[in-house]
C-alpha positions in Angstrom: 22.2 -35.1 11.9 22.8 -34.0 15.3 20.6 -31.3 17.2 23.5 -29.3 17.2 24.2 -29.0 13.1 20.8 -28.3 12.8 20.5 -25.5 15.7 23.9 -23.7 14.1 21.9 -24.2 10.1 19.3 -22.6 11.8 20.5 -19.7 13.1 22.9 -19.2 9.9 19.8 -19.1 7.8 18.1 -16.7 10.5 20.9 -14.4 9.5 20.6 -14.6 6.2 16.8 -13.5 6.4 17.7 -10.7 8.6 20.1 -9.3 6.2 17.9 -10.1 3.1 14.9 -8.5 4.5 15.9 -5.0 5.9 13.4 -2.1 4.7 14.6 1.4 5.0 12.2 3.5 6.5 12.3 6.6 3.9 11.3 4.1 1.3 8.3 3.1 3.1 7.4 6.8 3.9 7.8 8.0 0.2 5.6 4.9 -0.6 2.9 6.2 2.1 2.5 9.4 1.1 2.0 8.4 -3.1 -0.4 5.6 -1.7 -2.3 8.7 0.1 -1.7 11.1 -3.5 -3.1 8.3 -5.6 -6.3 8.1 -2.8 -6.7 11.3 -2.7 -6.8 11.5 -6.2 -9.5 8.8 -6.7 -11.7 10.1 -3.8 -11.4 13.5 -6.0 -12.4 11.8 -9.2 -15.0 10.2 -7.7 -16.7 13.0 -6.2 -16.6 15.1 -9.3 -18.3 11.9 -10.9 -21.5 12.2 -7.8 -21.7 15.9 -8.4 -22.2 15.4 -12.3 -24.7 12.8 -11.7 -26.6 14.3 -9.6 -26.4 17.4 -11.2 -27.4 15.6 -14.8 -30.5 13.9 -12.8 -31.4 17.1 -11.2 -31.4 18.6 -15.0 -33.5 15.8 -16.4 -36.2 16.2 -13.5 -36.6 20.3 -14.2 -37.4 19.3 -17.8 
C-alpha cells in the first residue's frame, strides 16, 4: 500500500465520521433541561424524605 492510498482512506473515513456524528444543538438543550427536571425532582423527593425523618425522630423523642 502506498502512503498515499492510505492518506486519501484516511481522510475518506474522517468524512464519514464527521457526517455520522453531527449533534444538533436543540437536542442537546431539550436533553439538559429534563436532565435538570429529573434532578430537581429527586433533590425534592429527597428532601421531603429528611424532613419526615427527622420529623418521625423528633416525635419518638417527645414520647
Amino acid at each position: 500500500m502506498s502512503a498515499e492510498y492510505k492518506f486519501e482512506n484516511h481522510l475518506q473515513n474522517k468524512e464519514e465520521t464527521r457526517t455520522q456524528s453531527k449533534v444538533r444543538l436543540t437536542d442537546l438543550l431539550s436533553r439538559i433541561n429534563e436532565e435538570k427536571k429529573i434532578e430537581r425532582n429527586r433533590n425534592l423527593a429527597l428532601s421531603v424524605a429528611a424532613v419526615s425523618a427527622v420529623t418521625v425522630f423528633g416525635i419518638i423523642l417527645t414520647l
